[in-house]
KEGU-436552 format. One record per residue (C-alpha): residue number from 1; residue in one letter; x, y, z. Coordinates in nm, 4 decimals. Example, Ala and Ser with C-alpha at 12.3 -4.5 7.8 and 13.67 -1.06 7.14 Angstrom:
<nodes>
num = 1&residu = a&X = 1.2300&Y = -0.4500&Z = 0.7800
num = 2&residu = s&X = 1.3670&Y = -0.1060&Z = 0.7140
</nodes>
This chain:
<nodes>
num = 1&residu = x&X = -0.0397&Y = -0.2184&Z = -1.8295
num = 2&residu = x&X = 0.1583&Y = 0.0368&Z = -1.7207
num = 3&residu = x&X = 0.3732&Y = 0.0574&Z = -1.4580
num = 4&residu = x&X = 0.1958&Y = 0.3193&Z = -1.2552
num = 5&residu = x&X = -0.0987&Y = 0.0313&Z = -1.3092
num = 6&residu = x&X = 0.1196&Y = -0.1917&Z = -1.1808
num = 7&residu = x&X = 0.2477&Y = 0.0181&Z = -0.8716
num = 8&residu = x&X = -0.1399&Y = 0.0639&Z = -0.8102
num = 9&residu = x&X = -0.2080&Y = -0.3052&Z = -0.8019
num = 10&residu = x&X = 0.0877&Y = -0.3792&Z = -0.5872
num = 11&residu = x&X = -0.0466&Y = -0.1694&Z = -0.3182
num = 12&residu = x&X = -0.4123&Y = -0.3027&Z = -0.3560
num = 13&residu = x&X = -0.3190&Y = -0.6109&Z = -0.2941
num = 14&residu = x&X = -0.0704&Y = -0.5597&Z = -0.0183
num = 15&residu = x&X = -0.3803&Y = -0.3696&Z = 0.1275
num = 16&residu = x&X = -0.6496&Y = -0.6168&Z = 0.0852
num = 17&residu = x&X = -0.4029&Y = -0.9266&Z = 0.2235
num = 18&residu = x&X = -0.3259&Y = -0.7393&Z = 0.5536
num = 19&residu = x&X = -0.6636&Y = -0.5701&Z = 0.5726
num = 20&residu = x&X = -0.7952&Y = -0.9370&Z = 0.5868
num = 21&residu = x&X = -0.5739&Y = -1.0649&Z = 0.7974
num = 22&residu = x&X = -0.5880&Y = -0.7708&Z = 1.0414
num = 23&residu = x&X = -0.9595&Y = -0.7978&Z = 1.0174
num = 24&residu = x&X = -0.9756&Y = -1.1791&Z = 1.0676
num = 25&residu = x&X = -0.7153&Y = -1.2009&Z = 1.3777
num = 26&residu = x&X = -0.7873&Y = -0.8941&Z = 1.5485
num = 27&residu = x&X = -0.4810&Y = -0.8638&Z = 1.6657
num = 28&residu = x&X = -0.3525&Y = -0.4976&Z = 1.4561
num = 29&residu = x&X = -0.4153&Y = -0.1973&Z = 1.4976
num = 30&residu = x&X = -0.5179&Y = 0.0560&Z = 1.1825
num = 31&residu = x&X = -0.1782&Y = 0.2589&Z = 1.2800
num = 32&residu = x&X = 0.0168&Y = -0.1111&Z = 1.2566
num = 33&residu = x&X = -0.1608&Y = -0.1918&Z = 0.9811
num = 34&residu = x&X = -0.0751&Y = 0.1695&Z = 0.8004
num = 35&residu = x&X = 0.3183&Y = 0.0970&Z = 0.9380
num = 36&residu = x&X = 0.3305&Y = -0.2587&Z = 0.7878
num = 37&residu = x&X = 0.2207&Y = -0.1524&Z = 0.4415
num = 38&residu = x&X = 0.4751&Y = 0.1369&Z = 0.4653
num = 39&residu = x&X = 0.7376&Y = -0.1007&Z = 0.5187
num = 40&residu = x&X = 0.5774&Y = -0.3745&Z = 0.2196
num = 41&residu = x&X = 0.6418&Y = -0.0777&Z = 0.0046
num = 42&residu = x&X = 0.9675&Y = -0.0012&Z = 0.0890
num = 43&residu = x&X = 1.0470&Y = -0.3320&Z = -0.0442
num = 44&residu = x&X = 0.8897&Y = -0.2736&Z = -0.3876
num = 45&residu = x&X = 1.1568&Y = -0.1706&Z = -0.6616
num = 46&residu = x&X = 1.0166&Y = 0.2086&Z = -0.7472
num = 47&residu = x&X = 1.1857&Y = 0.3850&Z = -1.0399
num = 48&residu = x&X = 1.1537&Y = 0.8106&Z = -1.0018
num = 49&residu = x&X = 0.8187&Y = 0.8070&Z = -1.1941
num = 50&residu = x&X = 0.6718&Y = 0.5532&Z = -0.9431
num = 51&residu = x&X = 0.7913&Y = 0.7773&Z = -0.6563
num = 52&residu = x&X = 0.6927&Y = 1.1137&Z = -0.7980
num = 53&residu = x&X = 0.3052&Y = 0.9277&Z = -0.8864
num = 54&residu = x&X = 0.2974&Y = 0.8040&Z = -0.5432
num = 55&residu = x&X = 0.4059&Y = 1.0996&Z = -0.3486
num = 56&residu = x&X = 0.0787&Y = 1.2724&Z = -0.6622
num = 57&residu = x&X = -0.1438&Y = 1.0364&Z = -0.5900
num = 58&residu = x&X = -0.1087&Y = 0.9309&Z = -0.2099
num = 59&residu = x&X = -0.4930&Y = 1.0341&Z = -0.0874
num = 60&residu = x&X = -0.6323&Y = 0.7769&Z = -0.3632
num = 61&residu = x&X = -0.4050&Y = 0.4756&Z = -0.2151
num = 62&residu = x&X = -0.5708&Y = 0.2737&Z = 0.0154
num = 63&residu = x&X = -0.3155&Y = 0.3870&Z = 0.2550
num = 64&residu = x&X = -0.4949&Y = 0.7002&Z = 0.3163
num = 65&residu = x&X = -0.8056&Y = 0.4797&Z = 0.3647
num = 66&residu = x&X = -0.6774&Y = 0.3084&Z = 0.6555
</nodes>
């Protein structure tokens, strides 16, 4: 897998995990949800080939979705 793959899967999941939580405790927002995942992926490690794909790519993350 690749590591754009890899960034991709990342962000799934950090999507999915606080979609469910915010969905199950009611208790955030779609902008504090957006906010929280910003901040989960300034925590992941991105080379300049994950930034430039992201910055590419950012309508088909599920950050966009939100």
């Amino acid at each position: 897998m690749n590591s754009k793959s890899k960034l991709l899967e990342k962000i799934n999941s950090i999507y999915k995990k606080l979609k469910i939580f915010a969905d199950e405790y009611k208790i955030i927002s779609r902008v504090e949800l957006r906010e929280k995942i910003k901040d989960l992926l300034q925590e992941i490690p991105l080379n300049k080939d994950d930034e430039k794909f992201l910055e590419e790519n950012y309508d088909s993350t599920p950050i966009n979705y939100l």
